[in-house]
C-alpha positions in Angstrom: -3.3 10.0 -11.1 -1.0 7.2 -9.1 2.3 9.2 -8.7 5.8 6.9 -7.1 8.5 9.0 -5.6 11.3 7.7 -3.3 13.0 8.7 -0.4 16.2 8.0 1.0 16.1 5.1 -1.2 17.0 4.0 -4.5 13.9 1.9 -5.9 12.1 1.7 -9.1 8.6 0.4 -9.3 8.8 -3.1 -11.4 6.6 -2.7 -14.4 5.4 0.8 -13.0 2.9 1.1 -16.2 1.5 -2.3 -15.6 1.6 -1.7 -11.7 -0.4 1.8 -12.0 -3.0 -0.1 -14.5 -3.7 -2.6 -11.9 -4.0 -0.1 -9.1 -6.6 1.5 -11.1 -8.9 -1.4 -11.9 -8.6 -1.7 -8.1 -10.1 0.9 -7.2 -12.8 1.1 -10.2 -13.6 -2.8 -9.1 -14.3 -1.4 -5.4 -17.1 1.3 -7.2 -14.9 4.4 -6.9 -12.7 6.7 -8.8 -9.3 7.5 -8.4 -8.1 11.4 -7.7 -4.5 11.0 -6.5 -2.5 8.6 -4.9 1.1 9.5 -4.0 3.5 6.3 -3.2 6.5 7.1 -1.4 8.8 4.3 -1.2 11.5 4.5 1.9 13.7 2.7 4.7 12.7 1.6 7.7 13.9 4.3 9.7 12.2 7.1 7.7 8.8 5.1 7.9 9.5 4.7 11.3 9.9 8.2 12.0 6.4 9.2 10.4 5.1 6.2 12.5 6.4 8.4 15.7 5.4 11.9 14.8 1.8 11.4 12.8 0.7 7.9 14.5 2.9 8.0 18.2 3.8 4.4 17.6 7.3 3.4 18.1 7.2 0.0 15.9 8.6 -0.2 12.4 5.8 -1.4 10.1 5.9 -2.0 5.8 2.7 0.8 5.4 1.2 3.7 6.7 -1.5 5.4 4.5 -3.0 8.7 4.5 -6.4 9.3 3.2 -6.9 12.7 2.0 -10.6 12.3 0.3 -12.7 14.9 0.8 -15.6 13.4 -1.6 -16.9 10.3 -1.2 -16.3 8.0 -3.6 -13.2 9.8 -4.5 -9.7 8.0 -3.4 -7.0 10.6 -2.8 -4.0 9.7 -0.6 -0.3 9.4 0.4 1.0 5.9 0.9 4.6 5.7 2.5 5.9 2.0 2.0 9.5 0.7 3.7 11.2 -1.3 1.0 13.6 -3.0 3.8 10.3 -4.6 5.6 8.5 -5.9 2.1 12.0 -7.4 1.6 12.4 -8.8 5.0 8.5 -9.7 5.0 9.0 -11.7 1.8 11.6 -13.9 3.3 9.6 -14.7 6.9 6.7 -15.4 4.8 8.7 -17.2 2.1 7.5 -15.6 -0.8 8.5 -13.4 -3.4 9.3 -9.7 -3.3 7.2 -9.3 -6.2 4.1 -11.1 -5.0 4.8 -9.5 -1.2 5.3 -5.8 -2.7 2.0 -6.5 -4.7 0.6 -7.3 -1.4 1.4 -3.9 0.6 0.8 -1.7 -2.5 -2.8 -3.2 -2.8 -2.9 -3.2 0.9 -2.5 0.7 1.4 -5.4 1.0 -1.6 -7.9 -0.9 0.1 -7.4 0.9 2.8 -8.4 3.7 1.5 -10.9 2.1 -0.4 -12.5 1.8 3.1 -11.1 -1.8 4.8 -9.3 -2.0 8.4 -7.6 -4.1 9.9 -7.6 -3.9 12.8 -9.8 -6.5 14.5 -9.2 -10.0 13.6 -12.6 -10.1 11.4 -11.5 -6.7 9.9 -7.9 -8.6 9.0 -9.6 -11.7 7.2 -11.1 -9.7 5.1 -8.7 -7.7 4.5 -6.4 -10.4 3.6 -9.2 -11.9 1.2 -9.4 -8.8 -0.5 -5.4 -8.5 -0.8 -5.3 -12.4 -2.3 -8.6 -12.0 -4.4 -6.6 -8.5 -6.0 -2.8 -10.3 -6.4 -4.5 -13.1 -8.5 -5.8 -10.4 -10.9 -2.9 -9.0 -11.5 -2.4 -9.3 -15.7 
């Protein structure tokens, strides 16, 4: 079950069928099965603010995910997403909020799919993975 819920915001998912199909085949491509997955699409400050009290970081960022699996194999998590930085992301990287919001949904899902990025190897691959998953989008 892939569940999209706002806050502070007002945001619909484009094609949210289409979008929850995709996120799916994701997963299934990566070997495992899909539990839950709760998006929460925010601002900046509210993303911020669960950057601060769960993570200590005081730096605005477009994703922080939660993995909640308690059987492996088995994807279950809450993925908070800022709107305002895919937006402003989009325009420094000069692409398209479509193909950038494409990019941090997929991203939080591979994360819990097991990929980190957090050295520059772990980042590459990452990135792969992200560009290999946006061109399968149908």
């Amino acid at each position: 079950m892939i569940n999209f819920h706002t806050e502070g915001i007002d945001f619909s998912v484009p094609n949210p069928i289409k979008t929850k199909r995709w996120i799916k085949s994701v997963i299934e491509s990566e070997g495992l099965k899909l539990s839950e997955i709760n998006y929460v699409f925010c601002n900046d400050e509210y993303l911020h603010q669960i950057n601060l009290e769960y993570l200590d970081h005081d730096t605005l960022t477009d994703i922080i995910t939660f993995d909640n699996s308690e059987d492996e194999g088995i994807i279950e998590g809450d993925i908070f997403v800022s709107i305002e930085r895919i937006a402003d992301n989009a325009s420094d990287f000069g692409v398209s909020f479509e193909h950038e919001f494409k990019r941090v949904v997929i991203h939080g899902v591979l994360h819990l799919c097991g990929y980190f990025d957090e050295t520059d190897e772990e980042e590459l691959t990452m990135r792969a993975k992200e560009d290999f998953y946006i061109k399968l989008w149908q």
